[in-house]
C-alpha positions as CSV (number, residue, x, y, z in Angstrom):
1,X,0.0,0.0,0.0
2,X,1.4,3.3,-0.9
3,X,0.8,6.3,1.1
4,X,1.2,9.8,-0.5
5,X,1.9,12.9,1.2
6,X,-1.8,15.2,1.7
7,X,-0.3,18.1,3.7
8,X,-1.3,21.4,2.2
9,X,-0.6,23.7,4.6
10,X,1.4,24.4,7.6
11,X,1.3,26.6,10.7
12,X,5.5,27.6,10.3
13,X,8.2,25.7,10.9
14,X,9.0,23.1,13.5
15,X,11.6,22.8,15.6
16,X,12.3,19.4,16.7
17,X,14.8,16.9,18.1
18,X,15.2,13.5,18.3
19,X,16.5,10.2,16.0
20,X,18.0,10.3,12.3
21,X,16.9,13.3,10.6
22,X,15.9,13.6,6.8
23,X,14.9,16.5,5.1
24,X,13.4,15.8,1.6
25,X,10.7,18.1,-0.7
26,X,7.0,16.6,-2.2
27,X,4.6,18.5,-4.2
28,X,6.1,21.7,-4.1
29,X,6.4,21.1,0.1
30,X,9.4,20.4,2.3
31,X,9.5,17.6,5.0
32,X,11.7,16.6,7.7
33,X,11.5,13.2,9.1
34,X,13.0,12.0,12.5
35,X,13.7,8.1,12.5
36,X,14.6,5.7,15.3
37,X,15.4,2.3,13.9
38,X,18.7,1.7,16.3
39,X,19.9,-2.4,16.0
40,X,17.7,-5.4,18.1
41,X,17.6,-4.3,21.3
42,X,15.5,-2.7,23.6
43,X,16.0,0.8,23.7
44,X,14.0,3.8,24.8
45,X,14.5,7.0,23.2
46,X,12.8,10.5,23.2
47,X,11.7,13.0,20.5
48,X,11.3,16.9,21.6
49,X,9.6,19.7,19.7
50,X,11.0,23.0,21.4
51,X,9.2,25.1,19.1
52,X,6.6,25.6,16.1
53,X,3.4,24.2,15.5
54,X,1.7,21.8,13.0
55,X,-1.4,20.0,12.9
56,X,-0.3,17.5,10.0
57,X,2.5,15.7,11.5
58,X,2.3,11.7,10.2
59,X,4.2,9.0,12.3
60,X,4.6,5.6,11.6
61,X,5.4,2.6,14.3
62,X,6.5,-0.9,13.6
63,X,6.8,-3.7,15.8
64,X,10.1,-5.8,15.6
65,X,10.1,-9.0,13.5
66,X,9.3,-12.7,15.2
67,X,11.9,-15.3,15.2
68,X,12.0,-18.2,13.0
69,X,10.8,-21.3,14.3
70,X,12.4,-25.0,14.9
71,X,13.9,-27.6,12.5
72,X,13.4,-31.7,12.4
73,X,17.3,-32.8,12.6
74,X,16.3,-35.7,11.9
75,X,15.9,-34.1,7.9
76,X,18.5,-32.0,7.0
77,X,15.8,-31.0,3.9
78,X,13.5,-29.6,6.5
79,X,12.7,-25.6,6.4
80,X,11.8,-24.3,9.5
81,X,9.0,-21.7,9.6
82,X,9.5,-17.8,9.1
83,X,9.0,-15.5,11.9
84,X,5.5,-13.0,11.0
85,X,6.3,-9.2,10.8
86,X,5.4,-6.7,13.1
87,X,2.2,-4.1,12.8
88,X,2.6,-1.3,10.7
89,X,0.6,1.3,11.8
90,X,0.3,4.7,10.2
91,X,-0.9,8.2,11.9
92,X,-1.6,11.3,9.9
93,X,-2.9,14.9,10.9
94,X,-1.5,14.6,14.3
95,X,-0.6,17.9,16.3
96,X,2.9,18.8,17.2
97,X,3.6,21.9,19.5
98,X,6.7,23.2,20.8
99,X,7.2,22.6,24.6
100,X,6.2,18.8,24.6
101,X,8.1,15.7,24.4
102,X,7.4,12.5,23.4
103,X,9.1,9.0,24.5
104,X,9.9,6.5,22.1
105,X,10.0,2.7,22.7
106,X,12.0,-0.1,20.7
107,X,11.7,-3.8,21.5
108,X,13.7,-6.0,20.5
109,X,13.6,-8.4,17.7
110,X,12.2,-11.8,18.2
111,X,14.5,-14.9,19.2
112,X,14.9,-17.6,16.6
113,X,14.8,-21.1,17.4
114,X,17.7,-22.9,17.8
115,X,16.0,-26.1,18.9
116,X,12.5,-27.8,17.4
117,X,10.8,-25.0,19.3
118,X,9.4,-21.9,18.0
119,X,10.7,-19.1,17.6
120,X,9.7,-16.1,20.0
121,X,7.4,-13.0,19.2
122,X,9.1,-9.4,18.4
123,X,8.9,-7.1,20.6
124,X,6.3,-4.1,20.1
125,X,7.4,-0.3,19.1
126,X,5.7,2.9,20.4
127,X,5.7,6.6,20.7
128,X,3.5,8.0,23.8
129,X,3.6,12.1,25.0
130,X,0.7,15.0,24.6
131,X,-2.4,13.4,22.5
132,X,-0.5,10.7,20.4
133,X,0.4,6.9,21.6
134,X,0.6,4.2,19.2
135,X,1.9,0.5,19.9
136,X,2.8,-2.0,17.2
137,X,2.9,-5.0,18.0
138,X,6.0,-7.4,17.6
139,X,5.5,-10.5,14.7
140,X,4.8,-13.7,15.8
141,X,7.4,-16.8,16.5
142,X,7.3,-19.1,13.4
143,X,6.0,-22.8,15.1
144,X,8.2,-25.7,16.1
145,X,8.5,-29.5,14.7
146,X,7.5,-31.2,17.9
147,X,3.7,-32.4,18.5
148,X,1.8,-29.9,20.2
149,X,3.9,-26.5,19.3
150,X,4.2,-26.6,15.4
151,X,1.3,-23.9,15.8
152,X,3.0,-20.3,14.8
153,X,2.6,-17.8,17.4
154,X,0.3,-14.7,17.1
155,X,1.6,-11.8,17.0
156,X,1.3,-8.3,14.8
157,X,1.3,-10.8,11.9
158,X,1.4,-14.3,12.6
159,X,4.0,-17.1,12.4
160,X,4.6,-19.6,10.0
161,X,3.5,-23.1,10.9
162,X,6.0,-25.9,11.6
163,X,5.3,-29.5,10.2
164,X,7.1,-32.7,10.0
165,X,6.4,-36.4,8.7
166,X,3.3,-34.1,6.4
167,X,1.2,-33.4,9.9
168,X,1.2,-29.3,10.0
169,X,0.4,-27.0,12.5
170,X,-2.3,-23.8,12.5
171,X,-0.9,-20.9,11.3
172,X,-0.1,-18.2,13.3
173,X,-3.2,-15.1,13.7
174,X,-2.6,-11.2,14.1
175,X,-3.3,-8.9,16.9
176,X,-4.1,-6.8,13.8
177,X,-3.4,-7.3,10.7
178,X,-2.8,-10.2,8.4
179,X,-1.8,-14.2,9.6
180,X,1.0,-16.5,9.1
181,X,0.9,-19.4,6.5
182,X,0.3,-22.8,7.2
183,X,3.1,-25.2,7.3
184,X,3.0,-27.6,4.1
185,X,4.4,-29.8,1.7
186,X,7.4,-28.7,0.0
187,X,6.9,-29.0,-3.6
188,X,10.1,-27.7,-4.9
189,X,13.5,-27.3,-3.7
190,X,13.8,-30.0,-2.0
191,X,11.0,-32.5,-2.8
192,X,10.3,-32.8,1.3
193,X,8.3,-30.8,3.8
194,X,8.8,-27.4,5.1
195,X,7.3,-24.7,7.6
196,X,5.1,-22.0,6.3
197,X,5.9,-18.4,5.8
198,X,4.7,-16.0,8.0
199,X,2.2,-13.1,7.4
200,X,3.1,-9.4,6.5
201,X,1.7,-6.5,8.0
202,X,-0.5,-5.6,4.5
203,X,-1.6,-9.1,3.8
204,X,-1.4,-13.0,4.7
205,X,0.9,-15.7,3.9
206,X,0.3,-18.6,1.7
207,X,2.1,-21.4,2.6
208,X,5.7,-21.0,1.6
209,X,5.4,-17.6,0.0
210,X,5.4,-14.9,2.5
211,X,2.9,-11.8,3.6
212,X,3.4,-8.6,1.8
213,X,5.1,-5.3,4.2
214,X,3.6,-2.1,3.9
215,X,5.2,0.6,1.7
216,X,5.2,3.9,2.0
217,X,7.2,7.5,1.1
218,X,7.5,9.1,4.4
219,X,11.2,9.1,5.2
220,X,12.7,10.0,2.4
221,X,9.7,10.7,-0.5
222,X,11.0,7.8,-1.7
223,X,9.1,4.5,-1.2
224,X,10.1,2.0,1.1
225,X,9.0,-1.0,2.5
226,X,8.4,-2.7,6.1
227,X,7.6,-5.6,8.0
228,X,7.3,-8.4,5.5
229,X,6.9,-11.9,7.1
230,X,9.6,-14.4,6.6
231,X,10.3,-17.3,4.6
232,X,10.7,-20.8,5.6
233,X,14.5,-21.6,4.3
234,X,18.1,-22.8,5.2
235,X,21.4,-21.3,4.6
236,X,22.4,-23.2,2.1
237,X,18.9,-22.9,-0.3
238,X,18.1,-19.2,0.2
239,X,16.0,-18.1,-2.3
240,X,13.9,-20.9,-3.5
241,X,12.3,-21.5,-0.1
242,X,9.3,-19.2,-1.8
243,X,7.6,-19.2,-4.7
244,X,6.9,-15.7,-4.9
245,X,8.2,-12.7,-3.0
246,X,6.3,-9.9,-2.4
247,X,7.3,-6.2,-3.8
248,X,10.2,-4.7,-2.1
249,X,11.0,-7.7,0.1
250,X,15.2,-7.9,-0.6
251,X,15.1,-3.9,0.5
252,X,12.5,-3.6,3.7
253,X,14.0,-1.6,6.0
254,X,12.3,-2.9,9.5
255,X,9.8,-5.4,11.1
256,X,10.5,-7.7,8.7
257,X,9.9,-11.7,9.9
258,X,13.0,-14.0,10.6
259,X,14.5,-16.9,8.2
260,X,16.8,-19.8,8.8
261,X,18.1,-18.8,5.5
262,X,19.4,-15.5,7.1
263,X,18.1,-13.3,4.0
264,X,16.4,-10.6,6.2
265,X,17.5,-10.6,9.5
266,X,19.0,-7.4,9.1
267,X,15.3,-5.5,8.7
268,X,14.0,-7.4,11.6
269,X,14.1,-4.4,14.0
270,X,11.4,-2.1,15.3
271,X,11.1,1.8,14.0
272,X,9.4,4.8,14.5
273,X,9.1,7.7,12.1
274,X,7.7,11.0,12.5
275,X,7.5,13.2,9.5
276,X,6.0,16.7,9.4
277,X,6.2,20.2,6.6
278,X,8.0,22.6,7.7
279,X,7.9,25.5,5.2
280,X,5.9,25.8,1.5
281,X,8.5,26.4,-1.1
């Protein structure tokens, strides 16, 4: 889902503090955002507006990935489950005045299994001061191989299902949001059985092939993408652990789901953006 920049007017500039700082123009308008997306772990930071005013500031929160979930040892074919990604949720015509501050919360990214256990849920993001608090939820764990905890866990998007021997577990449901896939039957690469993928903060998985993120120009102006879920995979067979891949999946810049196959980890960690105009041109 793409979401454009509306702002027509603003009140005069803003002065503001806090995170990585962008300035970029769109339609004719210039923005600043402020960004905290700061590595895995938890970390609380704060964002301060000394002075200004606007009524059309836009913030976005995303939770932190889940892990991915267990593997069968006992088949070195087996793909364990992706982790789901975290909740994207998106804010607009929110007031900002100078004076108030605003604290900013970053869980961490969810544990991946290491075991035939799942893997564990992300942790949330949020942003909390005078009339705005948001919380994302963290993705869920993708499920383990064992009887009784293939299930992927629930989470801002759900994890991907663990099976073994062809029995699968239930996909993983969202706080809000989309669900993670089903674990299945492998029907390529290998010919054997593998978890599902987990669900994206736009849209569902579908067995192998994971949720879609959301997208959206408010950092930079230029689109990006967040929180996909993750595949099911192993190191050695990265890419054709899916059939498809959703848009922007290689380039998502947080709450994306965790893989075995290692191809995302690096996007797994919670954010929060706050973007507002601060003069017309």
């Amino acid at each position: 889902m793409y979401i454009p920049f509306n702002f027509i007017s603003t009140e005069g500039s803003l002065d503001a503090t806090g995170g990585n700082v962008q300035t970029f123009s769109s339609g004719g308008i210039n923005y600043k955002s402020h960004e905290w997306n700061l590595g895995e772990q938890n970390a609380t930071h704060s964002f301060t507006v000394n002075s200004g005013i606007t009524n059309q500031a836009q913030i976005l929160v995303v939770g932190a990935g889940g892990g991915y979930g267990g593997g069968d040892f006992s088949d070195p074919d087996y793909f364990p489950p992706g982790g789901g990604g975290g909740e994207a949720i998106i804010s607009s015509s929110l007031r900002l005045v100078g004076g108030t501050s605003y604290e900013i919360i970053l869980g961490s990214m969810g544990t991946d299994s290491y075991g035939t256990g799942p893997g564990t849920n992300g942790g949330n993001a949020s942003i909390n001061g005078p009339s705005i608090s948001e919380t994302a939820l963290g993705g869920g764990g993708g499920g383990g191989v064992i009887f009784g905890n293939r299930d992927g866990l629930s989470g801002g998007s759900g994890g991907g299902a663990g099976t073994t021997g062809g029995g699968a577990g239930s996909n993983g449901s969202a706080g809000a949001g989309a669900r993670g896939g089903d674990g299945g039957s492998a029907t390529t690469c290998p010919p054997n059985f593998r978890g599902g993928a987990g669900g994206g903060a736009t849209g569902n998985a579908s067995g192998n092939d994971p949720g879609p993120g959301l997208s959206t120009n408010m950092r930079t102006g230029v689109i990006e993408y967040y929180a996909h879920g993750g595949v099911p995979g192993i190191a050695s067979i990265p890419y054709c652990s899916a059939d498809t891949f959703p848009p922007g999946f290689f380039t998502a810049r947080a709450g994306h789901g965790n893989s075995y196959a290692g191809i995302e980890t690096s996007f797994s960690t919670a954010c929060v953006i706050i973007t507002y105009p601060i003069w017309k041109n």
